[in-house]
N, CA, C and O of each residue as an XYZ file, in Angstrom:
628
protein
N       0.835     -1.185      0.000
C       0.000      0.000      0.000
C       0.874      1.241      0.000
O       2.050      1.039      0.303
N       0.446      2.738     -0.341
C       1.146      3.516     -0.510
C       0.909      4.367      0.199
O      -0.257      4.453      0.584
N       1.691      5.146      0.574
C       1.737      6.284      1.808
C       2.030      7.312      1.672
O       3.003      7.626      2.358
N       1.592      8.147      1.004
C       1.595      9.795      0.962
C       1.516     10.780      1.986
O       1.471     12.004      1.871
N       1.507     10.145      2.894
C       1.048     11.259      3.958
C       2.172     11.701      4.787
O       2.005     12.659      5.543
N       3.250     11.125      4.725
C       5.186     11.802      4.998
C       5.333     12.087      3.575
O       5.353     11.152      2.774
N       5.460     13.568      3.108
C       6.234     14.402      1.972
C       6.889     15.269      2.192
O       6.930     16.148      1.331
N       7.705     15.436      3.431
C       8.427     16.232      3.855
C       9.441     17.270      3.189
O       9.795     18.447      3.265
N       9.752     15.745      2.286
C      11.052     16.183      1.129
C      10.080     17.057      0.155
O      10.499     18.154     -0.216
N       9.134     16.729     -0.160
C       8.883     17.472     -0.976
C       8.667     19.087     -0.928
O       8.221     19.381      0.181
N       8.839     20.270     -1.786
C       8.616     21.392     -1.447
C       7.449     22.053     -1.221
O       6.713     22.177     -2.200
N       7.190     22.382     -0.474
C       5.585     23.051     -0.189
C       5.324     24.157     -1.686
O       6.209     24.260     -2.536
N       4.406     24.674     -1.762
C       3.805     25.135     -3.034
C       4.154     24.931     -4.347
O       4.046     25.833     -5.179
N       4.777     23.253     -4.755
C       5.972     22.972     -5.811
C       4.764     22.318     -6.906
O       5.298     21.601     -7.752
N       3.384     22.415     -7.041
C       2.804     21.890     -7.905
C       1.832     21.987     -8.642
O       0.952     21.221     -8.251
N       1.545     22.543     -9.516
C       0.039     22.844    -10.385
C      -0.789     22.433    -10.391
O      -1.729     23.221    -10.287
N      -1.066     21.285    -10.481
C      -1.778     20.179     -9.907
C      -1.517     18.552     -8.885
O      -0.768     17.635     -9.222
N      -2.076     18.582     -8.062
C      -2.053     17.228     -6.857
C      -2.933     16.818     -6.858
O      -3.978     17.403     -6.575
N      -2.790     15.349     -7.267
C      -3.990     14.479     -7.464
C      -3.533     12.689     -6.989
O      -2.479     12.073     -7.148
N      -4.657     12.341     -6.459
C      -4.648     10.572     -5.893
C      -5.614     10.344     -6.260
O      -6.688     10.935     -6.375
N      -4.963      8.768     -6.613
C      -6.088      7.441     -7.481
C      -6.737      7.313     -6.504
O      -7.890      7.489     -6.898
N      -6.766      7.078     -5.254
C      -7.032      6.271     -4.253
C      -6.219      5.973     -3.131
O      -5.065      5.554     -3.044
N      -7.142      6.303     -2.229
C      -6.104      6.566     -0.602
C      -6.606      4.794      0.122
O      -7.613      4.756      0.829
N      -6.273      4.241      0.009
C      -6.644      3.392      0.580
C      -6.842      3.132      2.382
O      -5.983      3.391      3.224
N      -7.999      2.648      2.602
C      -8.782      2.923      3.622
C      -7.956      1.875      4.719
O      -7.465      0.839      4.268
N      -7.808      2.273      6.483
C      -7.339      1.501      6.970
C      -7.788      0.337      7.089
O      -8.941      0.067      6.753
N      -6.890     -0.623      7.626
C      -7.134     -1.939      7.988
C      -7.109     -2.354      9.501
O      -5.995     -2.554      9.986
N      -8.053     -2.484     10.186
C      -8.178     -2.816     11.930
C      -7.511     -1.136     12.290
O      -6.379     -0.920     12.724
N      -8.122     -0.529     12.104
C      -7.385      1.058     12.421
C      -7.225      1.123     14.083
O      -6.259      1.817     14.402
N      -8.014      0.510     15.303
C      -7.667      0.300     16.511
C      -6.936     -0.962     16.818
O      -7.002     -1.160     18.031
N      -6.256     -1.906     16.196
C      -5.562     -2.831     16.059
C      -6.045     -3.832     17.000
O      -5.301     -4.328     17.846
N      -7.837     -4.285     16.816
C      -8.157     -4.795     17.381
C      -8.215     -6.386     17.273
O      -8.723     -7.193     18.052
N      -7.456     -6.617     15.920
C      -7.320     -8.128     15.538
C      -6.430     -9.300     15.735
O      -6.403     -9.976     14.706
N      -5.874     -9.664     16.451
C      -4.465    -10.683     16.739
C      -3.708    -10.845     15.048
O      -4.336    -11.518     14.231
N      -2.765    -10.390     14.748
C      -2.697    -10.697     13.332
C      -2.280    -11.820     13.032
O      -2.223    -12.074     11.829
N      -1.810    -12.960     14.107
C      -2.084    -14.409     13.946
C      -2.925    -15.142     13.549
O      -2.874    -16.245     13.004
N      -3.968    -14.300     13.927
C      -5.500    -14.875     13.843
C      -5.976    -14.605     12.387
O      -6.706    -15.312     11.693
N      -5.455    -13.545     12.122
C      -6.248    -13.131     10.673
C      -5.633    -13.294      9.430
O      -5.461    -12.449      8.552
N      -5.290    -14.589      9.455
C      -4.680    -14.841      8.053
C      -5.621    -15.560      7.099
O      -6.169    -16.609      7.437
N      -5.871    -14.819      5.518
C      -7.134    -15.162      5.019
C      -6.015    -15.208      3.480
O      -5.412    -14.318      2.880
N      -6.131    -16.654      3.278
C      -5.626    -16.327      1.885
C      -6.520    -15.480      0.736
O      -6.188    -14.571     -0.024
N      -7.960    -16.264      0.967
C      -8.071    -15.060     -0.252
C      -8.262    -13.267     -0.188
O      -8.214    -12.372     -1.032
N      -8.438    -13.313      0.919
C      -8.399    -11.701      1.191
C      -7.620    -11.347      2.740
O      -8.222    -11.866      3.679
N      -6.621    -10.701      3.056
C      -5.979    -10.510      4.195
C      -6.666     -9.772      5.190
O      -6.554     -9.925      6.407
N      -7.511     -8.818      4.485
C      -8.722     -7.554      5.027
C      -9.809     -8.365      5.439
O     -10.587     -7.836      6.234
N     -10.009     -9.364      5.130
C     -11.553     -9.971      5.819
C     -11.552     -9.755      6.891
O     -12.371     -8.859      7.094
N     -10.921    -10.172      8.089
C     -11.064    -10.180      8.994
C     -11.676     -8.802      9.957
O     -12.620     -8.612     10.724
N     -10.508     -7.992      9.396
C     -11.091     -6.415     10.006
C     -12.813     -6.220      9.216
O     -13.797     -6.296      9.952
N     -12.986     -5.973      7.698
C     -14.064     -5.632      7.467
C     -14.937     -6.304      7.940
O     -15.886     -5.573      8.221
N     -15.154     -7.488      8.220
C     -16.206     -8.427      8.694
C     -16.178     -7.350     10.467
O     -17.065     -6.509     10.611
N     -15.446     -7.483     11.252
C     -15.366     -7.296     12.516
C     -16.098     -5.257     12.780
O     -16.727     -4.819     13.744
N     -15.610     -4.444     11.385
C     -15.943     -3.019     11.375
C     -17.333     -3.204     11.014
O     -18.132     -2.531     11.665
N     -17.897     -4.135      9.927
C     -19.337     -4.132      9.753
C     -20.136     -4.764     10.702
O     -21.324     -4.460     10.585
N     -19.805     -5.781     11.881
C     -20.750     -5.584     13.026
C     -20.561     -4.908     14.110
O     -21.078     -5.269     15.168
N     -19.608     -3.565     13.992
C     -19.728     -2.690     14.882
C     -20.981     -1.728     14.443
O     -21.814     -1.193     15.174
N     -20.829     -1.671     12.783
C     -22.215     -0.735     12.251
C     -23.256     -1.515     12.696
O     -24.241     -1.072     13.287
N     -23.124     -2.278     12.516
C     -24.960     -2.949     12.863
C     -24.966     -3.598     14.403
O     -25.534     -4.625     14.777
N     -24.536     -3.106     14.810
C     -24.297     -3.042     16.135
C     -25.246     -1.953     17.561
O     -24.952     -0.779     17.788
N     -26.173     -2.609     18.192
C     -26.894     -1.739     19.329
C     -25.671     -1.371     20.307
O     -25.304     -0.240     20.626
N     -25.106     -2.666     20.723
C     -23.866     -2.213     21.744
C     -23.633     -1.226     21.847
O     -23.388     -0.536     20.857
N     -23.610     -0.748     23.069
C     -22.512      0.527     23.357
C     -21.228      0.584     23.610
O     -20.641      1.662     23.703
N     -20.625     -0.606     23.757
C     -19.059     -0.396     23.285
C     -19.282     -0.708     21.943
O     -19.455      0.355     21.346
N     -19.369     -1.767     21.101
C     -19.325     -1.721     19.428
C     -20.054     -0.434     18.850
O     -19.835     -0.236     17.654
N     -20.634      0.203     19.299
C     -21.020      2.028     18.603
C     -19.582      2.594     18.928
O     -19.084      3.518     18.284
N     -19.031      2.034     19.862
C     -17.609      3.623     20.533
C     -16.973      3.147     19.580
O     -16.590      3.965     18.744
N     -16.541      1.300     19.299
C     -15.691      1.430     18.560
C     -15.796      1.460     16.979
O     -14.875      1.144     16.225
N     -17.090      1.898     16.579
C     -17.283      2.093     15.486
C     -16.716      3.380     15.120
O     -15.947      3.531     14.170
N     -17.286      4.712     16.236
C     -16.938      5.782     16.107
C     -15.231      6.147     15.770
O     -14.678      6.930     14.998
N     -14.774      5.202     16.721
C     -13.080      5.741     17.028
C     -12.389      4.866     15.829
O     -11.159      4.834     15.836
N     -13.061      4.179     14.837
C     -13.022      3.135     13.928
C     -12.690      4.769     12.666
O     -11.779      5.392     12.120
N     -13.400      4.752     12.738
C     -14.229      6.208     11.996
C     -13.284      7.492     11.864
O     -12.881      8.050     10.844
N     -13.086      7.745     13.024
C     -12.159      8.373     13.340
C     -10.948      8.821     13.166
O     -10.518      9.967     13.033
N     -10.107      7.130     13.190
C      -8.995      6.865     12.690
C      -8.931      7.165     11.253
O      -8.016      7.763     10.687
N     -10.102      6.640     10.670
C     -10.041      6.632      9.490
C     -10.351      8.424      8.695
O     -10.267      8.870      7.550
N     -10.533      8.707      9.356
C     -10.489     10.376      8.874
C      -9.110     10.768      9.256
O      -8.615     11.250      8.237
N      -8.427     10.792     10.020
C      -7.376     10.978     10.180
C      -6.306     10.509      9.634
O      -5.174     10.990      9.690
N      -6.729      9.368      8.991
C      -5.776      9.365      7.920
C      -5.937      9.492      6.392
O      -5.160      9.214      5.479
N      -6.879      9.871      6.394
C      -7.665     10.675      4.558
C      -6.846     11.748      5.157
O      -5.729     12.090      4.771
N      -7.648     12.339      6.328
C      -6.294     13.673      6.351
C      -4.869     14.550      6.290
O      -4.544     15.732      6.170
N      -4.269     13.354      6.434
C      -3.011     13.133      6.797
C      -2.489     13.025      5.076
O      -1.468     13.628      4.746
N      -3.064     12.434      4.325
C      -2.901     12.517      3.169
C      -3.303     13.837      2.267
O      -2.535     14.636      1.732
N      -4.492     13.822      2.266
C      -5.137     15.588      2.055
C      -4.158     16.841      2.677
O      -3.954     17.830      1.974
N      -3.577     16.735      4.014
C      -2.408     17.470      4.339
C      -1.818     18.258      3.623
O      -1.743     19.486      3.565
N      -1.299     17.224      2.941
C       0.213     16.642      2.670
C      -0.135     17.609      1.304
O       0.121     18.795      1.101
N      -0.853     16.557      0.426
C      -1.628     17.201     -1.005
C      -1.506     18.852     -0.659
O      -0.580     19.573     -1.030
N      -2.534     19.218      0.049
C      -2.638     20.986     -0.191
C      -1.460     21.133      0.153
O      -0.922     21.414     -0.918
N      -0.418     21.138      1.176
C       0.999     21.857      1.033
C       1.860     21.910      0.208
O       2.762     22.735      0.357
N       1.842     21.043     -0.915
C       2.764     20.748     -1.804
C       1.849     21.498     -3.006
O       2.572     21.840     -3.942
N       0.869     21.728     -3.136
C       0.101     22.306     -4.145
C       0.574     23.869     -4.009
O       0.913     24.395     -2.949
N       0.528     24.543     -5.364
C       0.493     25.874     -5.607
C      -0.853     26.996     -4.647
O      -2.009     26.693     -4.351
N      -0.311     27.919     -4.460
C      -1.659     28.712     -4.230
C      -2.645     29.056     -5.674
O      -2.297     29.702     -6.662
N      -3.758     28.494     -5.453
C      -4.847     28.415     -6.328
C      -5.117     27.253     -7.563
O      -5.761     27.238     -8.611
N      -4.177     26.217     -6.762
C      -4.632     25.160     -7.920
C      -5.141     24.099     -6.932
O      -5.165     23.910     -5.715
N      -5.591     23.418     -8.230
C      -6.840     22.516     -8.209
C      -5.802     20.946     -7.250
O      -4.765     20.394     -7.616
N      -6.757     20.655     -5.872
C      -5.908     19.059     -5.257
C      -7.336     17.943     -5.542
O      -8.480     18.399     -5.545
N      -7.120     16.836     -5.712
C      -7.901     15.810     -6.099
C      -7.783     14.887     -5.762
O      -6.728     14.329     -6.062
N      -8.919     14.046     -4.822
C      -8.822     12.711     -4.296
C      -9.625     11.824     -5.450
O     -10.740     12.293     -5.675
N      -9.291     10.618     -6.245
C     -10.019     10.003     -6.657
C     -10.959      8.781     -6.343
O     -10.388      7.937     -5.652
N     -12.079      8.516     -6.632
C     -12.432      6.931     -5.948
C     -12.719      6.846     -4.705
O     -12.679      5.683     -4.306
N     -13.106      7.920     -3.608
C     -13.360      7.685     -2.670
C     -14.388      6.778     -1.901
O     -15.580      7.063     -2.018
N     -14.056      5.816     -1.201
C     -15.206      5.256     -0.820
C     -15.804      6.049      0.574
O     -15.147      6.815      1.278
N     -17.538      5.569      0.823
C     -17.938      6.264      2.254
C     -17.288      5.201      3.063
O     -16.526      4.249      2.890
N     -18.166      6.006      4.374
C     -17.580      5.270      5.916
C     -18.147      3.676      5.389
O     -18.956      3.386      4.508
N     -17.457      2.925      6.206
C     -17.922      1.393      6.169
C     -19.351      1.524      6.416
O     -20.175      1.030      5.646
N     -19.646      2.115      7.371
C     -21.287      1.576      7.681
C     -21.946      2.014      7.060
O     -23.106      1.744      7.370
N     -21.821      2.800      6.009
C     -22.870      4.020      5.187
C     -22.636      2.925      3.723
O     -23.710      2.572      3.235
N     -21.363      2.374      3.005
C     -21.372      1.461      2.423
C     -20.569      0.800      2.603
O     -19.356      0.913      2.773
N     -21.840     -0.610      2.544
C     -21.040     -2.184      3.539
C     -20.309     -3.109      2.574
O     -19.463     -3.979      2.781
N     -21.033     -2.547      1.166
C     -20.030     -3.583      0.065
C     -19.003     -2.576     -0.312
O     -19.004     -2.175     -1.475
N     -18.003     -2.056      0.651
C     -16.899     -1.324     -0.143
C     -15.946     -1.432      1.328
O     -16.336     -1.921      2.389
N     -14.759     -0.901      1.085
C     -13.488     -1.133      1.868
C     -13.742     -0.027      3.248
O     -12.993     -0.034      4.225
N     -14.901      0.873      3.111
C     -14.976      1.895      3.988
C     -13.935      3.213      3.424
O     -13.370      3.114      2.335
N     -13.801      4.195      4.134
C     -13.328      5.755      3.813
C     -14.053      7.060      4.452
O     -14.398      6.913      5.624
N     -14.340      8.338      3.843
C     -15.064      8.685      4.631
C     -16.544      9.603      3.902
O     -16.636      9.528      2.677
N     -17.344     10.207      4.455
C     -18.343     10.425      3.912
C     -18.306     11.411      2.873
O     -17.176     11.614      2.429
N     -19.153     12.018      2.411
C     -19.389     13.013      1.603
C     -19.301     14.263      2.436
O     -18.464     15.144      2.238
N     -20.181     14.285      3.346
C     -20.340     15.013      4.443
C     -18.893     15.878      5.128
O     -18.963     17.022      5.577
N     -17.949     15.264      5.095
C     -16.796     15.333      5.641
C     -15.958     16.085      5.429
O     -15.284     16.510      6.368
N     -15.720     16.508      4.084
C     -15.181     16.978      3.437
C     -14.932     18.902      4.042
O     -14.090     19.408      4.784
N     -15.872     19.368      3.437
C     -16.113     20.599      4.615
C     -15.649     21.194      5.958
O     -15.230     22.310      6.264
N     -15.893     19.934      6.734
C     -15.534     20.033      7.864
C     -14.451     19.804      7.549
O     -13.896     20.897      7.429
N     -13.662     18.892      7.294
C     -12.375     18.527      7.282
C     -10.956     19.779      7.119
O      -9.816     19.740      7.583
N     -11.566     20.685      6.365
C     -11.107     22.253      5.912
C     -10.927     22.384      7.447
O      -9.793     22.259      7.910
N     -11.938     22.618      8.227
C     -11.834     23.341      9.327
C     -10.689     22.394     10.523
O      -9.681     22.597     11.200
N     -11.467     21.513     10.263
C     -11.057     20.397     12.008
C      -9.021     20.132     11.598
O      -8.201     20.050     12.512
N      -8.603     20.042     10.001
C      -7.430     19.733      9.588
C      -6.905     21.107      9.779
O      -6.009     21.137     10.622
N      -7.209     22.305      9.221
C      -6.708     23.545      9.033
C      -5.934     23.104      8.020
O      -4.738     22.834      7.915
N      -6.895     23.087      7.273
C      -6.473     22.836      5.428
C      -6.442     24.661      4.860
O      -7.298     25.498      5.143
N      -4.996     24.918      3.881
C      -5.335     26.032      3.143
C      -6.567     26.237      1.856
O      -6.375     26.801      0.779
N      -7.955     25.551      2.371
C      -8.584     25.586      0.807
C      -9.890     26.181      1.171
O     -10.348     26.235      2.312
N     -10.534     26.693     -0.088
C     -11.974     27.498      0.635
C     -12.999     26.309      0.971
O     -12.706     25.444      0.146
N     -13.950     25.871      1.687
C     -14.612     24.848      1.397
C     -15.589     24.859      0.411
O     -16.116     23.828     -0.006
N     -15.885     26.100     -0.026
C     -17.183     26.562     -1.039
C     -16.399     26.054     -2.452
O     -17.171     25.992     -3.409
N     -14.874     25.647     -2.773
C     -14.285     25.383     -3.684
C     -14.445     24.058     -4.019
O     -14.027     23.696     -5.118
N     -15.256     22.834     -2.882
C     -14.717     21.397     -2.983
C     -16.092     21.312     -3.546
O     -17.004     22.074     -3.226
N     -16.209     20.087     -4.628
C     -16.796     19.096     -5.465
C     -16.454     18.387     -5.587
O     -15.326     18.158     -6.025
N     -17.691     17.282     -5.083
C     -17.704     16.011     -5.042
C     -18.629     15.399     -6.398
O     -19.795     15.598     -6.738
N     -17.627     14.645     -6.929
C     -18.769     13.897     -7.855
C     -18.794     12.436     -8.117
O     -17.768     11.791     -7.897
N     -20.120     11.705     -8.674
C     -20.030     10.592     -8.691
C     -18.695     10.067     -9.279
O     -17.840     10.892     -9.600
N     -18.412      8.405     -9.477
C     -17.334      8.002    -10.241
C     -17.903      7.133    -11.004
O     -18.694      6.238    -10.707
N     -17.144      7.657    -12.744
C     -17.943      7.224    -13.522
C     -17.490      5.703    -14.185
O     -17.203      5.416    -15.347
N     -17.524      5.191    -13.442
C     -17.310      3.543    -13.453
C     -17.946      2.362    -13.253
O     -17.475      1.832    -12.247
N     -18.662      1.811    -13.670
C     -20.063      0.959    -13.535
C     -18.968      0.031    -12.212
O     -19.657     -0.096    -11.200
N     -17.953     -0.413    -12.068
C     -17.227     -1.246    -11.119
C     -17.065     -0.420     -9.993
O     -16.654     -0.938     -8.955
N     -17.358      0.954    -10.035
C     -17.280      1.826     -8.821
C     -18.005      2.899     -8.526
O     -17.608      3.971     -8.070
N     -19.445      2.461     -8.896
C     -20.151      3.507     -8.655
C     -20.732      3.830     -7.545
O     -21.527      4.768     -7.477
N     -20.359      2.992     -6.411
C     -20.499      3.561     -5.024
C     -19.473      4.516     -4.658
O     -19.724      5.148     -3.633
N     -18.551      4.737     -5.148
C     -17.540      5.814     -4.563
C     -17.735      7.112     -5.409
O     -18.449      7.323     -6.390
N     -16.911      7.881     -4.746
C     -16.735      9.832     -5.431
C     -15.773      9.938     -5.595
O     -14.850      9.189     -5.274
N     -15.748     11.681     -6.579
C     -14.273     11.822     -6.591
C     -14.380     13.423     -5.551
O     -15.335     13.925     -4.960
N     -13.713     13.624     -5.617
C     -13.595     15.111     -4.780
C     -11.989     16.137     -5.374
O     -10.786     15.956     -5.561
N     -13.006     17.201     -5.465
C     -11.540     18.370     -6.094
C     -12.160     20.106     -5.033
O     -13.173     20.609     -4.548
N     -11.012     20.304     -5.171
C     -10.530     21.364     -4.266
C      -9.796     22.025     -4.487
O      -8.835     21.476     -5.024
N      -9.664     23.411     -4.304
C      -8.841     24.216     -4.973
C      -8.276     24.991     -3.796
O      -9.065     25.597     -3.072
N      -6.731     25.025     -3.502
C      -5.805     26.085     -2.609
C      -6.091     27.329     -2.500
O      -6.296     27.939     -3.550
N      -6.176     27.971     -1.359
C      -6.578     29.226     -1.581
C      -5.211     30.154     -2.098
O      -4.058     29.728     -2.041
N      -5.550     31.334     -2.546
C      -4.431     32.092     -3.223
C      -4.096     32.563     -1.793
O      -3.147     33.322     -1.600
């Protein structure tokens, strides 16, 4: 998996355009799985997604907390990537996440990510340089991925 979210080296305002295929969504983001336990040849991720989708469908009040802090994690590290993106971007150009999927519990046949909703806020809660009135979200036009979005955003000058 790939990790964008250390670009240290790179120069802050060094780019015209910043753009990702796909941030890929964590795996057991509270490292709640023995990783002894979770060895799945055909998929290595089963284990966590199976375990994050009955925290969503979940009454519990600990499986709601750890859905939330599930959630959580997982914004924090879309962010951490998004970061990274606007600092290295020019003032006033266009940054772009592609393929985003929602939170796990909002959609259960996808890897999880974060909402639509989020985005906005995320300007504020990250202290991102971008206007939020600048971000668009749009469907993805892929019959194999049409549960996910794309999202673009533009640096403020």
């Amino acid at each position: 998996r790939g990790d964008s979210s250390h670009l240290e080296y790179v120069p802050s305002d060094a780019f015209d355009f910043v753009f990702t295929g796909y941030i890929d969504p964590l795996q057991d983001p509270l490292n709640l799985i023995d990783s002894e336990d979770s060895s799945s040849e055909e998929d290595d991720d089963a284990p966590c997604h199976e375990q994050s989708k009955e925290f969503c469908n979940s009454d519990d009040p600990i499986s709601q907390y750890l859905r939330k802090q599930e959630q959580l994690a997982e914004e924090d590290w879309f962010a951490s990537w998004v970061s990274e993106m606007v600092r290295i971007a020019k003032p006033g150009k266009i940054i772009t996440v592609e393929s985003v999927g929602e939170s796990i519990c909002k959609s259960l046949h996808d890897w999880g990510g974060v909402d639509k909703e989020w985005w906005p806020k995320a300007v504020h809660k990250y202290k991102w340089d971008v206007d939020p009135s600048s971000i668009v979200i749009a469907p993805v036009q892929h019959k194999s991925f049409k549960i996910r979005y794309n999202v673009m955003m533009r640096k403020n000058l």
